[in-house]
C-alpha positions in Angstrom: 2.7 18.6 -19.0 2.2 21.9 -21.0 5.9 22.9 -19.4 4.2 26.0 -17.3 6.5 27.0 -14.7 5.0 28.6 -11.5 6.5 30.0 -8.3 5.6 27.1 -5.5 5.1 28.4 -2.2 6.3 26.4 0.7 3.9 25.8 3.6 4.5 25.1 7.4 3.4 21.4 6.8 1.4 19.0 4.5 -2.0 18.2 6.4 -3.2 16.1 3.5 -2.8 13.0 1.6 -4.5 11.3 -1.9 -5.5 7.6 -1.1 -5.3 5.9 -5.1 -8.0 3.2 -4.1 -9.3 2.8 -7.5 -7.7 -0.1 -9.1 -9.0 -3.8 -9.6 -6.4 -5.9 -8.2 -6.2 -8.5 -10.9 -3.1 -10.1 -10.0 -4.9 -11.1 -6.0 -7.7 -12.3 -7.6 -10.3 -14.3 -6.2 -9.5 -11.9 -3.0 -10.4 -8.7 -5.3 -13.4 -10.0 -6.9 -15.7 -8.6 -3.9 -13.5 -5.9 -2.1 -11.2 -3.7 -3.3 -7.7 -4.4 -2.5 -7.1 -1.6 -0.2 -9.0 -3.5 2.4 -7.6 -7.2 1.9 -6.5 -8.4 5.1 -3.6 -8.2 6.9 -2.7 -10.1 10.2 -6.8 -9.4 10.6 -6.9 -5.7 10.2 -7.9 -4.5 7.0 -4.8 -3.1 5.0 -6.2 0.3 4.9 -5.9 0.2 9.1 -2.3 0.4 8.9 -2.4 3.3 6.3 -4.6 5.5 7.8 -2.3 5.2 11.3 0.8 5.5 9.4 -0.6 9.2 8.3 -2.5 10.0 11.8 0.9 10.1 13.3 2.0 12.0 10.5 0.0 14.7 11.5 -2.5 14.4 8.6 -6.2 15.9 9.2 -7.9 14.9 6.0 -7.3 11.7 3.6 -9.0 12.1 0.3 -9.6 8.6 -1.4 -10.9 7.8 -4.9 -13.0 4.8 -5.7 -14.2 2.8 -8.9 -13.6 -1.0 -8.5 -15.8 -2.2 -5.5 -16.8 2.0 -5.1 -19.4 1.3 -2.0 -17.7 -0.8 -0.1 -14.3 1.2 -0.5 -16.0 4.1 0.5 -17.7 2.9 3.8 -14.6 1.5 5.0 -13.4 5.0 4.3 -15.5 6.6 6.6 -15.1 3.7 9.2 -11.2 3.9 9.7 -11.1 7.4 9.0 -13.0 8.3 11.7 -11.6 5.7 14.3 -8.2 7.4 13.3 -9.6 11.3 13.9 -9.6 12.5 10.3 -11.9 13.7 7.8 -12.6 11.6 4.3 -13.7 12.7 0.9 -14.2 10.0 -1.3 -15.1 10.6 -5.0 -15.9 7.9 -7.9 -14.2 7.7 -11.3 -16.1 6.7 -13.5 -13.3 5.9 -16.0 -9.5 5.1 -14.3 -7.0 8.5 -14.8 -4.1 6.7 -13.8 -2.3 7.4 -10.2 -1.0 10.7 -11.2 -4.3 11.6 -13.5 -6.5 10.7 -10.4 -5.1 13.8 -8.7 -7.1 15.8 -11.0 -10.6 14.5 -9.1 -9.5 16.8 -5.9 -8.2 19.6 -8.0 -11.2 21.9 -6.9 -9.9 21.6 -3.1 -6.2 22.2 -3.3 -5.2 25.7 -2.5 -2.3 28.1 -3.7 1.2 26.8 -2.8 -0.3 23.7 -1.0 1.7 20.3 -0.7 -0.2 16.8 -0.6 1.1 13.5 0.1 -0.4 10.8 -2.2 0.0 7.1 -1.4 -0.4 4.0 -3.5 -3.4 2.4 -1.7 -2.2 -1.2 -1.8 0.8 -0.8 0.1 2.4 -1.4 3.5 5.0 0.6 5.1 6.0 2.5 8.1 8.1 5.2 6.5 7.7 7.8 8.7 5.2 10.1 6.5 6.2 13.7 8.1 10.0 13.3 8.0 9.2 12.3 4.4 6.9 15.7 3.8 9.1 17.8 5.7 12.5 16.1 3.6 10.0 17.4 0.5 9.2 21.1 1.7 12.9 21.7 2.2 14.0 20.6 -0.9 11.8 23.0 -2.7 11.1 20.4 -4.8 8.1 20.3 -6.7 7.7 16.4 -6.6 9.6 14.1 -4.7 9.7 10.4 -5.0 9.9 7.9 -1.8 12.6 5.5 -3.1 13.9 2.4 -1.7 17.0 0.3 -3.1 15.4 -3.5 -3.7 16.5 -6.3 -5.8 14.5 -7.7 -8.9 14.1 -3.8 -9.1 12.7 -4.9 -13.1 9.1 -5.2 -11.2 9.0 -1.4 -10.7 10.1 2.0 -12.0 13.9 2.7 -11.3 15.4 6.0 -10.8 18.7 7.1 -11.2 19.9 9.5 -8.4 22.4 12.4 -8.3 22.9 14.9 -5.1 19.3 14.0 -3.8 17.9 14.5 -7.4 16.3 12.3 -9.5 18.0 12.7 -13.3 16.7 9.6 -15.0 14.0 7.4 -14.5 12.8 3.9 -16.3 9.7 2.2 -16.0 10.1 -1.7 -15.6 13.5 -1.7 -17.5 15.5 -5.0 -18.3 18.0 -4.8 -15.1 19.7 -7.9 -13.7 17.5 -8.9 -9.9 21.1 -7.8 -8.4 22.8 -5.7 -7.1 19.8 -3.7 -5.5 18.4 -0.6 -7.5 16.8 2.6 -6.3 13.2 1.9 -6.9 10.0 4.2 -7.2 7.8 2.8 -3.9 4.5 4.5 -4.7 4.8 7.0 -2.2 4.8 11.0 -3.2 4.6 14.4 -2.3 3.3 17.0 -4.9 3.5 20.7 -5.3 -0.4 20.9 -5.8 0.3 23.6 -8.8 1.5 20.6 -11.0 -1.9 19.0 -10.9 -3.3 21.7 -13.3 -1.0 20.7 -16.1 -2.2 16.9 -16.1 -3.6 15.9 -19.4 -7.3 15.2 -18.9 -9.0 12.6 -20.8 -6.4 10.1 -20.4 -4.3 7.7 -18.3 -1.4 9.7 -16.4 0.6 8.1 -14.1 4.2 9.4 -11.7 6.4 6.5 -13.2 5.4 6.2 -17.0 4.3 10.1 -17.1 5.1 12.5 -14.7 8.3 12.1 -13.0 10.4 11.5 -16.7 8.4 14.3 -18.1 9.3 16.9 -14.9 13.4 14.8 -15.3 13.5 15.7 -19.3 12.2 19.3 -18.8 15.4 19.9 -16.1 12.7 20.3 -13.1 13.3 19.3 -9.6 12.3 15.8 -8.6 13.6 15.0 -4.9 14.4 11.3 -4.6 13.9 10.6 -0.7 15.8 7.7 0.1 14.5 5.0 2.8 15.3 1.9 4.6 12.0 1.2 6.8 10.3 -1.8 6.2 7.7 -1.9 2.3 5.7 -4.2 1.0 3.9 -3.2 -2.5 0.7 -5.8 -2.1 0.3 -6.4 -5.7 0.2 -10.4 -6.1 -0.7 -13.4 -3.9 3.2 -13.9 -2.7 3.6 -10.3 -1.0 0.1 -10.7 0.4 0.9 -14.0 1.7 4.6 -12.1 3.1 3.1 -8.9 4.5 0.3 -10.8 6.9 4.0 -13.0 8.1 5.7 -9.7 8.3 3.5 -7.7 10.6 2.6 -11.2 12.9 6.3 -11.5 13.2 7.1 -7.9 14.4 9.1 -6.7 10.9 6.7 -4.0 10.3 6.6 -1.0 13.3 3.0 -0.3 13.7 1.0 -0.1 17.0 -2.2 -1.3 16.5 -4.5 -3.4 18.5 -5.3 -6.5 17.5 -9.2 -7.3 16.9 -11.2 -8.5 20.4 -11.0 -12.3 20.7 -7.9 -12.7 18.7 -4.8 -15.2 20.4 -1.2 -14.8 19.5 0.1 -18.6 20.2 3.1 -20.0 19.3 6.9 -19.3 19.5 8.3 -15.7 19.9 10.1 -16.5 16.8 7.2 -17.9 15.0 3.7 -16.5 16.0 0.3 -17.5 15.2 -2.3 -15.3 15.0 -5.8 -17.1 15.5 -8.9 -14.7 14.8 -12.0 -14.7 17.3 -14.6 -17.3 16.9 -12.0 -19.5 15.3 -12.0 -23.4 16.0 -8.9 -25.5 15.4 -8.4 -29.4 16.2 -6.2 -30.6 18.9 -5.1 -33.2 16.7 -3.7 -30.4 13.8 -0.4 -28.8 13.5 0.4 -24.8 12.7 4.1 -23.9 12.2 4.7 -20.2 12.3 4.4 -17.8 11.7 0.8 -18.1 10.6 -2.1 -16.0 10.3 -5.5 -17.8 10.7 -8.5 -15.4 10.5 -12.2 -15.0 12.3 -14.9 -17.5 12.0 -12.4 -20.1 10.6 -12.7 -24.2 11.5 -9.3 -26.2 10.8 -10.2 -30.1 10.6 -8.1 -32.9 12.3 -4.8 -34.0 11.2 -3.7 -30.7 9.6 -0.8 -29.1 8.7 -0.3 -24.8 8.7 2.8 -24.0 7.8 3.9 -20.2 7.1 0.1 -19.4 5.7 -2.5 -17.2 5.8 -5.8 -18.8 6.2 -8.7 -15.8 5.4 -11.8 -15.0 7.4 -14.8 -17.9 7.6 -12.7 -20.8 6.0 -13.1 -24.5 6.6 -9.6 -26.3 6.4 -11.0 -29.7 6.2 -9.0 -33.0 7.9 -5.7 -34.0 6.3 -5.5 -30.7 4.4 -1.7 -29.4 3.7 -1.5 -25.5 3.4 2.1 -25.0 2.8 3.4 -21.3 2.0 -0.1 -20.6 0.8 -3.1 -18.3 0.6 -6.5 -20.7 1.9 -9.8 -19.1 1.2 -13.3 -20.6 1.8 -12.5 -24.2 1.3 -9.6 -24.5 -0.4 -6.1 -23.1 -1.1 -6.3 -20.0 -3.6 -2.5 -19.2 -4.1 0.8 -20.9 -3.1 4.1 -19.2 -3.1 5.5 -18.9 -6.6 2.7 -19.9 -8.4 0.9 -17.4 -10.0 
């Protein structure tokens, strides 16, 4: 940041958000090596589903997304929910990763004088309420502010420390003990759009490493809005695994229909989600709560228990998928295991 100082203007609303859908998703590998991971699945519905509902009741008219790993296939499923949800999409590529923050500078051309815009990690689940979160923003008169959430093993992410509201401190990844729980940057923002013209260009820029200690140090205002609704940041095979249990379980609050064929079975307490077209054995046993996607065959004499089985797999007989991630024909990821 060059330390500029303009005079924000405040508008009636913020009609609309940055999508960061350009990273590779190493750590959920072999699920990222063909689609990007803003479309994984969860319970069935790709992941972007949920977001682009979560900002339609917000009140948000147009999402702008941008692209690199996977480019065409993040794009069409752009357009696709997009338009079931009502809103308009730009997507643009880039050709060489910015950085979350630095990514804003793509969309630069469209923002307008004293315009807000929420920007949203991609990758993650929530159902923050995004327009009590915007509206928190415009009346602080901030010119960022920071959607923060008090977690343990808050060492994972960037940690803020919070006075009256404000953020005064912040530390990327820092060497805390996993308790008690610490305020903790969730990927979720809302930006005075006059900010984007100081980014660096040329270079990786991001809210936690960059931009939020560099606003902090120069005595700028950085609202920390505080939360307690349910998020999930999707960045390994264990919170994947957790957020398809989470939604099938009724812990995350989203309304939206399952796909046409699908079956809930099971216990209240311990649903199973089966996918259309799916075949499983009499003689097998499932113990929820499970996920179990379309096009899937699960063999004889087979135990499910607390697992997400993805689209067009074959369990085959005697197989044991045990808090695990089971792709194709075999298990890809168990719980802990990297």
């Amino acid at each position: 940041m060059n330390g500029v100082r303009r005079t924000l203007q405040l508008p009636g609303k913020v009609s609309r958000c940055v999508i960061l859908a350009a990273g590779a998703g190493q750590r959920l590998r072999p699920l990222t090596d063909q689609q990007p991971k803003p479309i994984v699945p969860i319970a069935n519905r790709p992941l972007l589903r949920y977001t682009m509902a979560n900002l339609r009741r917000a009140g948000i008219d147009q999402v702008l997304v941008n692209v690199h790993h996977c480019a065409e296939a993040m794009q069409a499923a752009t357009q696709v929910e997009a338009q079931a949800s009502g809103m308009d999409a730009i997507v643009r590529l880039e050709p060489q990763l910015t950085g979350p923050a630095g990514a804003l500078r793509a969309f630069q051309d469209l923002f307008r004088d004293g315009e807000h815009v929420l920007v949203l990690s991609g990758d993650l689940l929530t159902d923050l309420p995004l327009a009590t979160f915007a509206h928190d923003h415009l009346r602080s008169r901030a010119e960022l502010s920071v959607a923060v959430k008090r977690v343990q093993g808050a060492r994972r992410y960037g940690v803020a420390a919070i006075i009256d509201g404000r953020i005064v401190g912040f530390a990327e990844k820092p060497d805390v003990p996993d308790e008690p729980p610490l305020p903790v940057s969730c990927g979720i923002y809302t930006v005075a759009c006059e900010l984007v013209a100081d980014f660096p260009e040329g270079t990786v820029y991001d809210f936690g490493a960059h931009l939020i200690p560099e606003l902090v140090a120069a005595g700028r205002h950085v609202h920390a809005h505080q939360f307690t609704h349910y998020w999930n940041d999707i960045g390994d095979h264990d919170s994947f695994r957790r957020a398809n249990l989470d939604v099938v379980s009724g812990q995350v609050r989203h309304e939206i229909a399952l796909p046409a064929g699908s079956r809930l079975i099971g216990e209240p307490a311990a649903p199973i989600l089966v996918g259309p077209r799916t075949r499983i054995s009499p003689r097998s046993m499932i113990l929820g709560p499970a996920v179990i996607g379309a096009d899937c065959s699960v063999g004889g004499d087979v135990r499910i228990d607390r697992s997400v089985v993805l689209p067009g797999s074959t369990v085959p007989d005697g197989a044991v998928v045990t808090l695990a991630t089971f792709q194709g024909d075999r298990v890809v990821a168990m719980d802990g295991v990297p």
